[in-house]
N, C-alpha and C positions, 0 to 999 in steps of 0.2 A: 504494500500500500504506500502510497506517494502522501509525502508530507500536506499538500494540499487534498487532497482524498481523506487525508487522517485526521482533517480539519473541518470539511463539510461533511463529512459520514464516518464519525470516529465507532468503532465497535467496542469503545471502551475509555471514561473520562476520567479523569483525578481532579478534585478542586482542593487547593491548595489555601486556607486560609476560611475551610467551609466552618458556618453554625449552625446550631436548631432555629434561630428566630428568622420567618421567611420573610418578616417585615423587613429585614436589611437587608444591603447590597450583601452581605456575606451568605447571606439564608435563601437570596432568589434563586441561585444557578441551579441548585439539585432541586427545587420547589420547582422551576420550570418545567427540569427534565423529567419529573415523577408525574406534572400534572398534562401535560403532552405526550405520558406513553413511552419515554426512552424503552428502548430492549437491551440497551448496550450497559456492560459494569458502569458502575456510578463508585467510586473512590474517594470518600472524603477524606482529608489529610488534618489535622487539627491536634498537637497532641494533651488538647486540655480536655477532652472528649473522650470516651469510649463506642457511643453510636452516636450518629446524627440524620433525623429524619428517619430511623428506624434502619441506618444503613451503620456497618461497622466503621469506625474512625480511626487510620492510621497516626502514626504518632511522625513517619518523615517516607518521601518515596520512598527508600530503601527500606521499607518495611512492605511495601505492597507485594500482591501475591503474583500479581502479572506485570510487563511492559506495556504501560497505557499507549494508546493510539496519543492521545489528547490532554493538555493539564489546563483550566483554567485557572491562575493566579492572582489571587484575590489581596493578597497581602499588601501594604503600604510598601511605598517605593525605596526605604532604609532595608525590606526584606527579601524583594525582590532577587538580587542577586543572591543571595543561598538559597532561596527558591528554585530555579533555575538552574543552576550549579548540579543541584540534588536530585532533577528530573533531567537533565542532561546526563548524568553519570548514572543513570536507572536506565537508560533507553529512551525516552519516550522523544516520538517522533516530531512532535508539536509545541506550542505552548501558547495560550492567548494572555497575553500580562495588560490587565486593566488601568493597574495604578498611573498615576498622572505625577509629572518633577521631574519630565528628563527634557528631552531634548527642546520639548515646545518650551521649558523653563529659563533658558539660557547660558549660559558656558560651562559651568556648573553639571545641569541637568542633561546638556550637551558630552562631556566628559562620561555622567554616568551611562547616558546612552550606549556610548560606543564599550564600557565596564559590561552592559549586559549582553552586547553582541560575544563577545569572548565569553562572557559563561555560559551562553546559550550552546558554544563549539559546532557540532552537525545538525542539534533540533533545530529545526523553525519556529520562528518568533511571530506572529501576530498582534502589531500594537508595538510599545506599549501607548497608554492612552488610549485606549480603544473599548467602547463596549461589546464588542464579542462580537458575534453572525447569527444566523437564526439559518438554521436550514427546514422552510416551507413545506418544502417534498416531502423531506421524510419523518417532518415534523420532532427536528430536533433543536432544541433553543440553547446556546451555548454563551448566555450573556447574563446582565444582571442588570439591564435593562429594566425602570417600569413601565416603562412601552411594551412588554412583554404579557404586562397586568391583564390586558385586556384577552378574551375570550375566544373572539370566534375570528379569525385568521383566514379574509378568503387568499386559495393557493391559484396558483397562476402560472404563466411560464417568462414575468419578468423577472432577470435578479438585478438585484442593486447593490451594486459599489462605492462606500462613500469615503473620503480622509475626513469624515467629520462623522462621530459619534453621534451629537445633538442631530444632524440634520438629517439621519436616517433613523432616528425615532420619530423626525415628524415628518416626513415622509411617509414612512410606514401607516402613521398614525391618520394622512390623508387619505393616503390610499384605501384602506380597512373601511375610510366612510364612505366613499367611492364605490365601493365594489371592485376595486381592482385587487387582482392576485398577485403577490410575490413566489418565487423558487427558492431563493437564496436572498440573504440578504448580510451584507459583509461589510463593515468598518474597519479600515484599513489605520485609526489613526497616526502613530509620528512614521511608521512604516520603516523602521530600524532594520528592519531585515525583507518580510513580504509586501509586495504593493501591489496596487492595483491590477500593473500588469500582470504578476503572477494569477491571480483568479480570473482575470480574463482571457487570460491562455487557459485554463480548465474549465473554465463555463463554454467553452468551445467545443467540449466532447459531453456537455451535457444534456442529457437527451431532453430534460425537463423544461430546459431553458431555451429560448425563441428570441431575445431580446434582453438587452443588458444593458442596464442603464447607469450611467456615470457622475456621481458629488464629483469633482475635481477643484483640487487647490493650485495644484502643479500638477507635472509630471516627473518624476526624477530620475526616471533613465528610458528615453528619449527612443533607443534603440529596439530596448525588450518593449516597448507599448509599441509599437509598429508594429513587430513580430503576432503581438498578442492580438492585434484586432485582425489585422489583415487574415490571421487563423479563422476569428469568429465570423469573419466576412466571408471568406471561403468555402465555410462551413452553411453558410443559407442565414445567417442570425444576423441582426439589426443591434447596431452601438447607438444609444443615444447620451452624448456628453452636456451636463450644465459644469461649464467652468467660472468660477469668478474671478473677480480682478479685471472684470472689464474697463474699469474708468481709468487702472494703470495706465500711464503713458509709455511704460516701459523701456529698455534699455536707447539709447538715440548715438547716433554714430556723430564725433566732434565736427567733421568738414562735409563729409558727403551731403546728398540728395538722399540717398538712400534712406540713411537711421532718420530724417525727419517725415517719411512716407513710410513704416509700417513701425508700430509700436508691437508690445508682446501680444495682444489680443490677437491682433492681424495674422499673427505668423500663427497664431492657434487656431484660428479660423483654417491659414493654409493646413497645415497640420491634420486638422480633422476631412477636412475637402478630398485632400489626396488619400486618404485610408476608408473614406465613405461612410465615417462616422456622422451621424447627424447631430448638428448641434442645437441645444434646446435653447431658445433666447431668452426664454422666463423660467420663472421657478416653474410656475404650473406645467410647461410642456416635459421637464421632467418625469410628472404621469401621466398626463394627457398621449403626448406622443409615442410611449411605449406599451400604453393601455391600447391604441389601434393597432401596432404592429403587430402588438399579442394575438389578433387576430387570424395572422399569417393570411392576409390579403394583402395587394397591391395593384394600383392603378395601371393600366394599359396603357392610359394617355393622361389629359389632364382636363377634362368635360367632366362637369358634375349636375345632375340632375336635384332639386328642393322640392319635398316633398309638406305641406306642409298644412296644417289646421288654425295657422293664425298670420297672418299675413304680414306686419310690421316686423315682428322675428325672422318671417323669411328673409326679411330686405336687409336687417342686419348681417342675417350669418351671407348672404348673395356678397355684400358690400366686402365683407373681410375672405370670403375666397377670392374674389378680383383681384383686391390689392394682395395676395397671398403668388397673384401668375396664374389661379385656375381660370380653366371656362367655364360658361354658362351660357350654352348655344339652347334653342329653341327645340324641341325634338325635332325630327325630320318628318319628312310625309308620313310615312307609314305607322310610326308611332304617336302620329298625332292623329292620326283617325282612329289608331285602335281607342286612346283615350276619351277621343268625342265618342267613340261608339258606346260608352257607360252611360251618354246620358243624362248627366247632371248639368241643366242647364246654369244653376246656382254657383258652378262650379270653373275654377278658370283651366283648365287642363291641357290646353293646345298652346300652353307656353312654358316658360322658367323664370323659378319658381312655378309648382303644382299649386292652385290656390284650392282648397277645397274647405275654407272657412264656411262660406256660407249653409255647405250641405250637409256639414257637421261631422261628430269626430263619430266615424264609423268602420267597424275591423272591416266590413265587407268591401269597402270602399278603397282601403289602405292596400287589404289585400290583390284588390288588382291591379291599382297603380302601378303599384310594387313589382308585380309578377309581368306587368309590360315595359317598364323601365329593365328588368333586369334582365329580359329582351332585347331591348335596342340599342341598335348598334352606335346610338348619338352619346351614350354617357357610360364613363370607366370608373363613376363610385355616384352613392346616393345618398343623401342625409335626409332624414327625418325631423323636420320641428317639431318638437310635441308642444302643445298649448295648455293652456290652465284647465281645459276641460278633462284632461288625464289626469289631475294629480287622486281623485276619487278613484278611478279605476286607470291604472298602469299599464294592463295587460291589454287593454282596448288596443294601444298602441303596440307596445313589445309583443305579443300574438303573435299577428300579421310579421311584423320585421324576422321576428326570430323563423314564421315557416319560407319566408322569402331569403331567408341564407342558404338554405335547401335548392333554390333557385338558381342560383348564379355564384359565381367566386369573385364575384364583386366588392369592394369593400361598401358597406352599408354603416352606414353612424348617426347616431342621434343628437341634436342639439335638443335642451331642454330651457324652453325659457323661463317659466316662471320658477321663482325658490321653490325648488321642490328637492330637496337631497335625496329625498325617500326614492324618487324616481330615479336619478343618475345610480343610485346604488342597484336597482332592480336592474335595468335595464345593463351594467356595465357583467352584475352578477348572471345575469342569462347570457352574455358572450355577445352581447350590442357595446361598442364604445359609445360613448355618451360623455356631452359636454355641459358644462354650467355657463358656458362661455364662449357666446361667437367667436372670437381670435383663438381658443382653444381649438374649435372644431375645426378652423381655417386652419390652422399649423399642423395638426394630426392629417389632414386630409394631403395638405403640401407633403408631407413626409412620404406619404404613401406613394406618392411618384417618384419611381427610380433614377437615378441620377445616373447615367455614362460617366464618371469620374473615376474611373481605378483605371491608373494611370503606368501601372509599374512597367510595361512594355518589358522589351530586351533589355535584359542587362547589358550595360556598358563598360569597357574595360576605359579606365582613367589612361590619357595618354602620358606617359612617362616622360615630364621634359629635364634636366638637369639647371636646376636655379639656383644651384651654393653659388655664384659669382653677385648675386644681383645686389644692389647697397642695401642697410636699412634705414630707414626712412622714409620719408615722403621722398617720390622718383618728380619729377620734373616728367613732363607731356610727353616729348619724345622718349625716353628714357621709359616711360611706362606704355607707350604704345610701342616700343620693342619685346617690351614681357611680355604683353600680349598676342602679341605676331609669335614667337614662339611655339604658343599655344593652338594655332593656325587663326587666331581672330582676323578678320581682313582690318587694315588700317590704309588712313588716306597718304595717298603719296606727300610727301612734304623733307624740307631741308631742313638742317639747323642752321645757323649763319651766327657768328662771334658779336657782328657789330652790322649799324644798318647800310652799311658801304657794299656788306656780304650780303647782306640780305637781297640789295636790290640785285645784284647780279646774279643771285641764284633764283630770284623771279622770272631773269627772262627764260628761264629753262621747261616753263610753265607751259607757254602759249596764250597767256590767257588771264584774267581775272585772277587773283591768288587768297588767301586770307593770312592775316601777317597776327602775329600773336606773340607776347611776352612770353619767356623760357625763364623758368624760375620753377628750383621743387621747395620755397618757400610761400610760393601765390596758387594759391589751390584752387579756389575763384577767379578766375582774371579779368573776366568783363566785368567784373565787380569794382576795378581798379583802373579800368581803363584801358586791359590791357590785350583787346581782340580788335581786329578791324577786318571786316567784310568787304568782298568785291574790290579788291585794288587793284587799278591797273600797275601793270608791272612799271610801268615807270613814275608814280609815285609812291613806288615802295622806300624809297630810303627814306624820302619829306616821310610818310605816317609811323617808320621806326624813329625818327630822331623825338616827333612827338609825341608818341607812344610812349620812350622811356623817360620825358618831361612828365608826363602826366601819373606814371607808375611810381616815379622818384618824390612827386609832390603827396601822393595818398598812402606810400609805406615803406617803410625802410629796407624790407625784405630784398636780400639778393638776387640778382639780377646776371643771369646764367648766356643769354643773350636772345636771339628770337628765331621761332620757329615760320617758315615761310610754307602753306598751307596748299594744296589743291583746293578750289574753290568750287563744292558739291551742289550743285542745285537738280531739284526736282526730285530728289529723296523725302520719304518719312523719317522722321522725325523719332526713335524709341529714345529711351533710356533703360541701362543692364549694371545693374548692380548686385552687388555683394555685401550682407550684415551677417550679424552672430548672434544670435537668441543664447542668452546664460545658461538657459533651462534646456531648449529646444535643438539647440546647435545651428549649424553653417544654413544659411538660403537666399535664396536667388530672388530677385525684387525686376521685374520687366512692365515699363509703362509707357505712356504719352512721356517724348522727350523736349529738349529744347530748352525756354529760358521760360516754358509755362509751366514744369515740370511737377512744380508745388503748389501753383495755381488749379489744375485740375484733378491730382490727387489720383487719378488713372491706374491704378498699376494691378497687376498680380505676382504671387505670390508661390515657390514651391520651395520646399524642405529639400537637401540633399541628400542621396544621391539622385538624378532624374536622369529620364529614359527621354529618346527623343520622342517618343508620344508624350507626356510630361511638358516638356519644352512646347512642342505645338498646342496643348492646353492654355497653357500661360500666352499664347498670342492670337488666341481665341477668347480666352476670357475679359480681354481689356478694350474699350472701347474703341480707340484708337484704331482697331485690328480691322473698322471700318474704309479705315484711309489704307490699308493694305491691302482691301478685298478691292477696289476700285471706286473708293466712294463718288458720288457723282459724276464718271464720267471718267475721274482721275485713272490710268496704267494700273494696273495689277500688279504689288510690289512683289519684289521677288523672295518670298516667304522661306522658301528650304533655306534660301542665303541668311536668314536670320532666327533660322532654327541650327541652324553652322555654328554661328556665331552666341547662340545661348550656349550649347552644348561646349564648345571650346573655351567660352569662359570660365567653366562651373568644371572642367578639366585643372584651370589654373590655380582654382579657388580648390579644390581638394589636394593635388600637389603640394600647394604651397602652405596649406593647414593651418597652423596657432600662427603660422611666421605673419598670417596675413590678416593686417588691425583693418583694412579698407582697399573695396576697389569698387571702379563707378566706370564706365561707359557710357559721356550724355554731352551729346547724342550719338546715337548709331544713325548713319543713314542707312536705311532700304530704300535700294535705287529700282528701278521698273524689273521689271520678270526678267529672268538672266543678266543681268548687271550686275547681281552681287549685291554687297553692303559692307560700309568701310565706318570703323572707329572714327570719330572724326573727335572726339575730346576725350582726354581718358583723368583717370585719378586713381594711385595707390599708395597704400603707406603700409610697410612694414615693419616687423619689428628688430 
């Protein structure tokens, strides 16, 4: 049996720290497991006892008669460590340590943390800080919890994972009102040893489980949570993440473009996007959202047909599927004859929203709407208004819905508008989702349309370039469009020149129009300074160098390397390609609307590394800009593969070059017309 098997289905517990009074946290764990039916040894350890709860009371593990699967440790955090110590050196595979004062304490509790990882040695730790799991299924409660207090426990096939104790008892405690069911239910708190990912890699093979929903604080190994969903995604199952720390502005890079266009949200948004985890934006979609998936239906397309006995509530929940990206087409001919064909002149049926206010709340009525909607080929899910005239009779409603799941594999959901909880709980208990809340039923219903977003393509092998030569520091323009050319990035043709005497003579080599620009790896901005000039003709390139380094020398003292004389690009797009570093999340790639509007339109998308060149073409589909690429009005069709080259080669540079590298920015890239390629035309890097 696997350490996390020994923990959701232990054949055998020890509590460490147990009493007879079940009014306490010390007295609940075995009062749980005696009043839910455990079949597995129940071990209390206590040695001021002889029996407890009518079970015998050892005096230290090493008195016990077997190697427990499981210890809950209930002791204060001064005893913690000989706790553990003494079920480590017994065998036991496990341990959930409750007590609070380590690591969430401070340096202190920090120090003791890592104290109990070493006497834990090969068990696994669960916590500490944590109130324990509850396993649903097989109705095992391994916590001390009084969320546990309560009685009737509907089971389910969501589990829940949280790094917050508090916020999965009231969770649980919503859900229970709800009618929704739990599987598992698992607090991960300071997560000294097991985390989130670990349960999410075994909720993967569990048959119980459909949907697995996410408390998150952080993440803290970036790598094993990829592994872990991308399994449960494989596996047919639904992640649904509530993260907080949304209003962090999080980590911001000193000179680029980059770190002021995606804070840490941003990149957790990327994060979840590319592994197809869905992410909840409120608290409520936390069970709203996993209570539909529980369903195991999903959307074909994105038409939704309203069914409904009260008419203003239809227009609400109408209103927030729209702004959700659903539709609400009309049904088609055929479907709208067969509904005129019932008859009910009172009735508004040959549109959307179904009105059947006036002819009253009736099963017979509901039943065939129902049974013709989940017929026609005009709608891929159905929601049900129920009005105030159900909350006296329920079933009026839930009937009909529940014989039309028989129907079709459509998903079917109920919005309930008046307060009626009694209701949301029948109907969620009979295996209808059901909402309190039109934005609830709109986000459950958005969920249920599959997203094309798994991204992983071919693996790619990183191209091997040799960069022990290159300085550290911030590189000067040329000097970092040579790094990049290594890498194959295309860069614009262009000269350095010492002094503007050079410069001008290296213009005539041009043909043509040039762009003359300050060389400095102390000016990281330089039109900021004065220090870019567009369209020169080549002969008055020396006159805009001499005043160029006038106007550079008046706004900063920064040295002055000499100037770079530019091929001068026109009739390209405009991107921007950069590079940041999430503390939590690791290395990612930032591709947007480029130019000198770059922070003005805020444009960009977003992937994690490593990506696949489908990944890359993701990213220049997902941004608006990718308009003026596809030929917006009129405009050449840019030549895309060439800047799907040039993502892919940069994010080559950025993995080579690893910790060494504190920033690089690309802005702009031109994309020049369909085979013309795409050239670096500004770059920025600094390393360490």
């Amino acid at each position: 049996m696997s350490a996390i098997s020994a923990i959701l289905n232990p054949k055998s517990v020890v509590v460490v720290g147990a009493s007879n009074d079940a009014s306490k946290l010390t007295g609940r764990p075995i009062a749980f497991l005696q009043a839910q039916g455990y079949g597995g040894a129940i071990y209390p350890i206590n040695p001021r006892y002889d029996e407890i709860a009518g079970l015998k009371s050892y005096a230290s593990a090493a008195d016990l008669p077997e190697v427990p699967d499981l210890a809950l440790v209930l002791v204060g955090a001064n005893r913690v460590l000989e706790a553990v110590r003494d079920l480590a050196a017994k065998g036991t595979k496990a341990a959930v340590v409750l007590a609070s004062g380590f690591g969430e304490s401070g340096a202190e509790g920090r120090a003791l943390q890592d104290a109990l990882r070493d006497a834990a040695g090969k068990m696994r730790i669960l916590g500490p800080n944590t109130i324990g799991l509850v396993n649903l299924t097989d109705r095992i409660p391994l916590t001390a919890s009084g969320a546990m207090e309560m009685t009737d426990f509907p089971v389910g096939k969501v589990a829940l994972l949280s790094q917050s104790g508090g916020i999965l008892g009231s969770l649980l405690s919503r859900a229970v009102a709800r009618g929704v069911g739990f599987s598992k239910l698992v607090a991960t708190g300071n997560e000294a040893d097991l985390e989130v990912a670990d349960f999410l890699d075994a909720l993967a093979d569990d048959d119980a489980t459909q949907v697995v929903a996410l408390y998150l604080e952080t993440i803290r190994n970036v790598s094993k949570f990829r592994a872990a969903a991308a399994k449960v995604i494989a596996a047919g199952k639904s992640i649904v993440a509530y993260k907080v720390g949304r209003s962090e502005s999080g980590a911001r890079s000193a000179v680029s473009h980059t770190g002021a266009l995606a804070g840490a949200d941003e990149v957790y948004d990327a994060l979840f996007a590319q592994l197809g985890v869905i992410r909840a934006q409120t608290f409520a979609d936390l069970i709203d959202i996993p209570a539909a998936l529980a369903q195991g239906r999903v959307m074909a397309g994105k038409r939704v047909a309203i069914v409904t006995s009260t008419g203003g509530a239809a227009t609400v929940v109408a209103d927030n599927v729209g702004l959700m990206g659903l539709d609400m087409p009309p049904p088609d001919a055929e479907t709208a004859a067969k509904l005129l064909a019932l008859e009910l002149k009172e009735a508004a049926l040959d549109r959307n929203p179904i009105d059947v206010t006036l002819a009253g709340l009736r099963p017979d009525l509901f039943r065939a709407i129902l049974r013709i909607l989940a017929e026609s080929p005009s709608y891929d899910a159905i929601v049900v208004v129920v009005g105030s005239s159900s909350i006296a009779q329920p079933d009026l409603v839930a009937q009909p819905v529940l014989e039309s799941l028989g129907l079709t594999d459509k998903p079917i959901l109920a919005y309930v508008s008046p307060d009626a909880p009694q209701i949301v709980r029948h109907l969620n208990s009979s295996g209808i989702p059901a909402f309190a809340a039109p934005e609830s039923c709109a986000s459950a219903l958005a969920a249920l349309v599959p997203v094309a977003r798994h991204e992983a393509g071919a693996a790619r092998a990183v191209k091997a370039v040799d960069c022990s030569d290159i300085a550290v520091g911030s590189l000067n323009e040329a000097d970092a469009k040579a790094l990049f050319a290594r890498f194959g990035v295309p860069v614009t043709r262009e000269m350095v020149a010492g002094t503007a005497d050079d410069a001008a003579r290296a213009a005539q080599r041009f043909g043509g129009p040039v762009v003359v620009k300050i060389l400095s790896s102390e000016i990281l901005h330089k039109s900021e300074v004065g220090g870019v000039a567009l369209n020169v003709a080549p002969g008055d390139v020396g006159r805009v160098c001499a005043e160029m380094l006038k106007r550079v020398r008046a706004a900063t003292g920064a040295k002055v390397e000499g100037f770079l004389v530019q091929e001068q690009i026109n009739g390209g797009v405009e991107m921007i390609l950069g590079f940041n570093r999430d503390p939590q999340l690791g290395n990612y790639l930032l591709l947007g609307a480029g130019g000198v509007t770059t922070e003005l339109y805020q444009d960009v998308a977003i992937r994690l590394l490593p990506i696949s060149r489908q990944a890359a073409r993701g990213m220049i589909d997902e941004v608006k800009a990718a308009a003026l690429l596809k030929g917006f009005r009129g405009k050449p069709l840019a030549d895309i593969e060439a800047l799907v080259d040039t993502v892919l080669a940069f994010a080559d540079m950025v993995q080579t070059l690893g910790d060494r590298l504190v920033e690089a920015e690309i802005n702009p890239v031109f994309v020049l017309p369909n085979g013309q390629g795409a050239r670096a035309g500004d770059s920025l890097i600094v390393l360490r």
